[in-house]
C-alpha positions in Angstrom: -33.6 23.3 -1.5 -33.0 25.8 -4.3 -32.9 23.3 -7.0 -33.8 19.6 -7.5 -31.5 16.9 -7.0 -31.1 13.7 -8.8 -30.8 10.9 -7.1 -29.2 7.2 -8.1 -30.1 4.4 -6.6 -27.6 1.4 -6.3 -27.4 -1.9 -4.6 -24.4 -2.3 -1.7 -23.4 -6.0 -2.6 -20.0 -4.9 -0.9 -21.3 -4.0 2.2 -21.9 -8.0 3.0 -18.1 -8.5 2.9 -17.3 -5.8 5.6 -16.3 -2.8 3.2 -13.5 -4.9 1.4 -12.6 -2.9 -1.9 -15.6 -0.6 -0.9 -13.1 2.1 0.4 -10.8 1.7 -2.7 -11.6 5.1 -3.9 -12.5 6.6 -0.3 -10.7 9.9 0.0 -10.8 10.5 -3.4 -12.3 13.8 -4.9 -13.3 12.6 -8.4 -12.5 15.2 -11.7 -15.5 17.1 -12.2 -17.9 14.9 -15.0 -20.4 16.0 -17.3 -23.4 13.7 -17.9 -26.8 13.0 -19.2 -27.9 14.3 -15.9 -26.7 17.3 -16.3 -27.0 19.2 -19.7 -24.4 21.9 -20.3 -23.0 21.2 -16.6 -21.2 19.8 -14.2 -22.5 16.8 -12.0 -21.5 16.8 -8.3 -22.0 13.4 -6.7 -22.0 11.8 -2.9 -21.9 8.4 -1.9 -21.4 6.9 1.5 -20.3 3.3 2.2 -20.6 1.4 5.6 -17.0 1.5 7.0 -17.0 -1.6 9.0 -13.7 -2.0 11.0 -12.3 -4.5 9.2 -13.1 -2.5 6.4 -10.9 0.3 7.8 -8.5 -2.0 8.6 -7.8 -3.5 5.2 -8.1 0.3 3.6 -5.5 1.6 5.9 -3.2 -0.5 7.2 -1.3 -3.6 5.9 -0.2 -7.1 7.9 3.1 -7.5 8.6 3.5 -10.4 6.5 2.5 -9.0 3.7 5.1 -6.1 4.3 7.9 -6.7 0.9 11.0 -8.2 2.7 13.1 -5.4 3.0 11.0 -3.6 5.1 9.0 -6.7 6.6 12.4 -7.6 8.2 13.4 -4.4 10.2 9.7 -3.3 10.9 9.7 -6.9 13.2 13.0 -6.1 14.5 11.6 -3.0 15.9 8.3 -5.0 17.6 10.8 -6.8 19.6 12.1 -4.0 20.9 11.6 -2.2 23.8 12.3 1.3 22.0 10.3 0.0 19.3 13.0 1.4 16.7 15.4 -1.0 14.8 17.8 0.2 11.6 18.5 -1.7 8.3 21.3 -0.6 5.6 21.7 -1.6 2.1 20.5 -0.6 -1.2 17.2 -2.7 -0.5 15.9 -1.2 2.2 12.4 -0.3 4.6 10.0 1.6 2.3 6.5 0.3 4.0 4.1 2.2 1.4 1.8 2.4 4.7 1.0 4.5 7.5 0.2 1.5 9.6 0.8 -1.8 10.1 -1.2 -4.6 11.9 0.9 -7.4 14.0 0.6 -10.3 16.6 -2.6 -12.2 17.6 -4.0 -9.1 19.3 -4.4 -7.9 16.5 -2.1 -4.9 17.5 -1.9 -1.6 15.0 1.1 0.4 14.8 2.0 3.9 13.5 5.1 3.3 11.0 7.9 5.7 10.7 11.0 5.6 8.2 14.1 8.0 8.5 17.1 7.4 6.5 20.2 8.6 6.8 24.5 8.3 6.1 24.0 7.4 2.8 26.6 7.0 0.4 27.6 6.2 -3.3 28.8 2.7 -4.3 28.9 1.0 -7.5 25.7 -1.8 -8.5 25.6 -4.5 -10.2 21.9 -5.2 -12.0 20.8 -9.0 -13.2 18.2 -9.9 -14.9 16.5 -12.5 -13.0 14.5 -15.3 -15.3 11.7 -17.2 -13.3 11.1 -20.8 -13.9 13.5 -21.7 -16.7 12.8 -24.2 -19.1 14.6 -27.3 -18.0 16.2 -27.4 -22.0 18.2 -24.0 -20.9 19.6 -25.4 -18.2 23.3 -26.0 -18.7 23.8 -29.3 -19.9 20.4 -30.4 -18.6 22.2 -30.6 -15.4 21.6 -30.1 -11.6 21.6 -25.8 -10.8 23.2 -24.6 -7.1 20.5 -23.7 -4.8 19.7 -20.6 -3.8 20.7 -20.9 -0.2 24.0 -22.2 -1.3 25.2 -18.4 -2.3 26.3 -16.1 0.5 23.9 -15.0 2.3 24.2 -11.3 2.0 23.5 -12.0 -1.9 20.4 -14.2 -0.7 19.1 -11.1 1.0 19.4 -8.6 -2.5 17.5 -11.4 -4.2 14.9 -11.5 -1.3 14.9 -7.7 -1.4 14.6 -7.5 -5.3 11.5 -9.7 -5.5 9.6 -8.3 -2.0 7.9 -11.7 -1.5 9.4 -15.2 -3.0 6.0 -16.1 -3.2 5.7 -14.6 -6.5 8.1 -17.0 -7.6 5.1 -18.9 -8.2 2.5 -16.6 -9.5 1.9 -17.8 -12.7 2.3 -14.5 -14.8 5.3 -13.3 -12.8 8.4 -14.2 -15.5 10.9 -11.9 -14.1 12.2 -9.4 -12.2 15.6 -7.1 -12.1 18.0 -7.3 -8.7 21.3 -5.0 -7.7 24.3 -6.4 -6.1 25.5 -3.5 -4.3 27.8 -3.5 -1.1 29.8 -1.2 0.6 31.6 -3.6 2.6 34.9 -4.7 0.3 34.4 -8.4 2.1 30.9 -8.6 1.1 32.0 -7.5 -2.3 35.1 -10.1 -2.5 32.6 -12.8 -1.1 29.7 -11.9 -3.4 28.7 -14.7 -6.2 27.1 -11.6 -8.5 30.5 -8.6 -8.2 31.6 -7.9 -10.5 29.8 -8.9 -13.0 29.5 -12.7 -13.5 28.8 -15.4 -16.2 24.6 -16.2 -16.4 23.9 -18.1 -13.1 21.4 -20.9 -13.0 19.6 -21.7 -9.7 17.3 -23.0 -7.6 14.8 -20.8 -5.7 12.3 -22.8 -4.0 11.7 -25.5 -6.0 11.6 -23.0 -9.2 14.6 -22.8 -11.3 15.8 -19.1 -12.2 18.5 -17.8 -14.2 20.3 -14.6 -13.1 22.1 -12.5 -16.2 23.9 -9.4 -16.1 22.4 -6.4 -17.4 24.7 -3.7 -16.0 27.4 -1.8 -13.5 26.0 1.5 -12.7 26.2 4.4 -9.3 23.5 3.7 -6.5 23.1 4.7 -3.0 23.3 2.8 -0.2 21.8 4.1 3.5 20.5 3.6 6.8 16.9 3.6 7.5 16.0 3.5 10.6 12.0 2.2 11.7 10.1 3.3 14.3 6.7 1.9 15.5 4.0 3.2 17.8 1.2 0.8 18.8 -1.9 2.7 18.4 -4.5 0.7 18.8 -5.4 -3.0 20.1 -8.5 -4.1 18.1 -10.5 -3.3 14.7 -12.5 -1.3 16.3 -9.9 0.9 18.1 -7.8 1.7 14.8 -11.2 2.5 13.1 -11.8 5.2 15.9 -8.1 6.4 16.0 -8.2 6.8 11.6 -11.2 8.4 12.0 -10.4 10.9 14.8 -6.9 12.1 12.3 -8.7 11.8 9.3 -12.6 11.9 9.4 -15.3 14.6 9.3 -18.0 14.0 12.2 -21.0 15.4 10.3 -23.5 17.2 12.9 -24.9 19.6 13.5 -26.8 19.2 10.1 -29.8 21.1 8.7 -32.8 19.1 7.9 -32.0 19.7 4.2 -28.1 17.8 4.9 -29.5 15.3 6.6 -31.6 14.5 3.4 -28.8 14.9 1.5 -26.3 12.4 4.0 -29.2 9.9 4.5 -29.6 9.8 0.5 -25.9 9.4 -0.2 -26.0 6.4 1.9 -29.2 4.7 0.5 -27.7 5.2 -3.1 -25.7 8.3 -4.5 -26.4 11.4 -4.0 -26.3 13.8 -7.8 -26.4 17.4 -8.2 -26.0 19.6 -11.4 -24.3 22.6 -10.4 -24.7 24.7 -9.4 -25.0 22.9 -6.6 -27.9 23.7 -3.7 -26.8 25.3 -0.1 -27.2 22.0 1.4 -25.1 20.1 -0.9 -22.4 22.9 -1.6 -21.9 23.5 2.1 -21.3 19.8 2.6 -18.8 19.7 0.0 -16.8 22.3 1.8 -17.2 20.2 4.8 -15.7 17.1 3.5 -13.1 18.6 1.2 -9.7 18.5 2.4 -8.1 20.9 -0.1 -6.9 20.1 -3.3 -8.1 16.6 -5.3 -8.6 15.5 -1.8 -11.7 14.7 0.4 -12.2 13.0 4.0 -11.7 9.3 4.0 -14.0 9.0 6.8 -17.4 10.3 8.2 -18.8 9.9 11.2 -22.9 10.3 10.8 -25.1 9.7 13.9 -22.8 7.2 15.6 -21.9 5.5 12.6 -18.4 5.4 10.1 -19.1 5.7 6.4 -16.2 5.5 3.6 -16.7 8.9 1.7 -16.8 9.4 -1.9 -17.0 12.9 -3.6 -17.2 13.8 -7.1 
């Protein structure tokens, strides 16, 4: 090599709990750092984690029932279809905030798609939305409606506002915001929030909220159609099909890369630049262009989460 590296050494307690939050930075090409290393220079570092495949599979992909509602509920529409394609419209609708999605007792992986389209301007009605209400604000200390007493087109913005009712009962989850917004004039005649109403007190799962106007502005409503595309049956099939779009198969490696690639996997690999041939022709093999680097490497049969700095 043409100059010394340093090397860090590092224990790989994640690695016993099959890559879980080990890939939370795979991908990433870290801003250049200065440190003690490295005197007057920059410090170029690689580190390689065991990508197990249910590693991979909680780093890129999501289960459908953790999907927020408004996209959870067209995205299973589609998986009971035979075109695999269903289409939601409202204000709240399918934004999956993954590539892939992982459904049934396969477990079966699907490619995700969203295309939206007709949209059109309506007028919104934002509340405030209160969570667990001290039972002194109640109004006269009284019984509150229940949620599932309001129409249910108004039950589905509140259901698309919060994503999961679940957090109804996280303990440092106080509020959240919801628009009423319809383009329909019967929805809008039968709706318990248009236009603007009185504060609402009710009952949302055994948690009492209160819903207060904030205010009427524009928004768009529009179609969003989802499509799906199975691509893979098991773990160990996504993890091959991730790789193969987004992963760099490292071979073909000098003896002097091979050091480098078998170090960045016993610790992390350091460099002061500038960097050695080995090291700085690696680095143009897993850089991606940009602040980006290859999720993914392949390494004599075996998947690593990548990590370059």
């Amino acid at each position: 090599m043409n100059r010394p590296p340093t090397d860090i050494t590092r224990r790989r307690a994640l690695r016993a709990i099959g890559g879980v939050g080990a890939a939370s930075l795979s991908g990433c090409l870290s801003p250049i750092s200065r440190s003690d290393r490295c005197p007057g220079s920059n410090e170029g570092t690689l580190d390689l984690d065991d990508a197990t495949a249910t590693g991979v599979s909680n780093e890129f992909s999501r289960p459908l029932d953790m999907l927020p509602h408004a996209t959870r509920v067209p995205v299973a529409d589609a998986l009971e279809t035979e075109t695999g394609e269903a289409t939601a419209r409202g204000y709240y609708r399918p934004d999956p905030r993954t590539e892939f999605v992982v459904a049934g007792p396969g477990p079966d992986y699907y490619r995700l798609r969203v295309t939206e389209h007709d949209r059109m301007q309506t007028t919104g009605y934002e509340y405030a939305v209160e969570i667990d209400v001290d039972d002194s604000a109640l109004p006269g200390g009284g019984p509150v409606r229940s949620v599932a007493e309001v129409p249910a087109h108004d039950r589905e913005s509140l259901r698309g506002a919060i994503g999961n009712p679940g957090l109804l009962h996280a303990p440092h989850y106080t509020s959240f915001s919801v628009v009423f917004a319809y383009e329909d004039a019967d929805a809008r005649d039968r709706s318990a929030f248009v236009p603007e109403a009185d504060a609402r007190y009710l009952e949302w799962d055994g948690v009492p909220i209160r819903v207060i106007f904030e205010e009427r502005r524009p928004v768009e409503i529009a179609s969003a159609t989802v499509r799906t595309e199975r691509v893979a049956t098991s773990p160990d099939e996504f993890r091959a099909h991730v790789g193969e779009r987004r992963g760099v198969v490292l071979d073909s490696l000098s003896a002097d890369q091979r050091d480098v690639v078998d170090r960045a996997i016993d610790g992390t690999y350091a460099e002061c630049e500038p960097y050695s041939e080995p090291f700085g022709a690696l680095r143009d093999r897993l850089s991606t262009g940009g602040d980006e680097a290859a999720p993914l490497v392949r390494y004599d049969g075996d998947w690593y989460f990548c990590h370059l700095s």
